[in-house]
N, C-alpha and C positions, 0 to 999 in steps of 0.2 A: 593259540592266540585267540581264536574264536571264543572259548570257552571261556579269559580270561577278560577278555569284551563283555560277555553276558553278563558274567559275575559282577563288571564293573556297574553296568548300567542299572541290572536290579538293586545293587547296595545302592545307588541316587535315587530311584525311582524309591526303594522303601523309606531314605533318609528325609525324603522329600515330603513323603506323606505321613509320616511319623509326624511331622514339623508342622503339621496340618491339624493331626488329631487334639493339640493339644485343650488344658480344661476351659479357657480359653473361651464363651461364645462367641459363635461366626458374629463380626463384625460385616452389616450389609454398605457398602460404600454409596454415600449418600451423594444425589444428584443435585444441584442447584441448575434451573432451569431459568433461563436468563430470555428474555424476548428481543431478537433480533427484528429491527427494525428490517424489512423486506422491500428493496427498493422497487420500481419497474425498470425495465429496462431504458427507457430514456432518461429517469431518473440517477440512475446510475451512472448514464452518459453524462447527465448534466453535471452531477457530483465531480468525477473524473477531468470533464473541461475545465471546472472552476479551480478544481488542486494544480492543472497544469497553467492558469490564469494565475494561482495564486505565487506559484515557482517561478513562474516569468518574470514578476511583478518584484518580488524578492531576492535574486538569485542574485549570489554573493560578488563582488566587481572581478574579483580574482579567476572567479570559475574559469574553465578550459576547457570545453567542451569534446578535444581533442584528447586530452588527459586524463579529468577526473569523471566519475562513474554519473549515471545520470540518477536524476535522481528516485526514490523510493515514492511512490504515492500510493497510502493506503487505498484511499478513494476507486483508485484503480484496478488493483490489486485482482487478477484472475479475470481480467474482462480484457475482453476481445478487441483488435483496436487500436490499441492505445497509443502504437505513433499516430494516428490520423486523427486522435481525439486531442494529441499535442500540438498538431497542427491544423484545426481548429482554434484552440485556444490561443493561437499568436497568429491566428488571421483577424480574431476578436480583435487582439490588443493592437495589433499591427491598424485594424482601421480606426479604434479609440484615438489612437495617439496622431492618425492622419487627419482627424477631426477638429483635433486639438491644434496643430499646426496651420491650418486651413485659417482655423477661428483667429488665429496670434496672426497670420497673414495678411489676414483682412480687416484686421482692427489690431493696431497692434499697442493701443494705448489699454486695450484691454485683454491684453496677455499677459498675466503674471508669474507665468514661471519664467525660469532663468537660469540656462538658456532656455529658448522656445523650444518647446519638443519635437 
């Protein structure tokens, strides 16, 4: 059984580089080197709040938050965080929108949405 092991492994290992030698010149695999923008780190943060400002802002009437997955943000993506940079981002919106109500509160000839937020 051992012997029969060997013999298999050297016939791949020859087939293999048989499949190598061919007249063929090596082809070298060419690099395309792309420059990635490098954020800093608050920068990163700030990117990240804004994608979870920007989900807030957008997210679909149906969602379920009990249910369906949450969502993907590039922005975020490998950074540390990232529920407290969610909830940031709807502390943001959360006081926008009490500003806004504030405003239609106290002038309410000059509040145009509908309903008042």
């Amino acid at each position: 059984m051992r012997h029969t092991t060997t013999a298999l492994l050297a016939a791949t290992l020859l087939t293999l580089a048989s499949c190598s030698n061919g007249s063929e010149p090596d082809e070298k695999p060419t690099t395309t080197a792309t420059a990635t923008p490098s954020l800093s780190k608050e920068e990163a943060r700030a990117a990240c709040i804004n994608a979870w400002r920007d989900w807030f802002d957008n997210t679909p009437a149906d969602y379920n938050p009990d249910t369906d997955p949450l969502p993907t943000l590039p922005p975020c993506d490998g950074l540390p965080g990232q529920a407290e940079m969610g909830a940031e981002a709807l502390r943001q919106r959360n006081a926008e929108n009490r500003e806004r109500h504030d405003a239609c509160t106290d002038d309410p000839a000059a509040c145009t949405e509908s309903p008042a937020p």
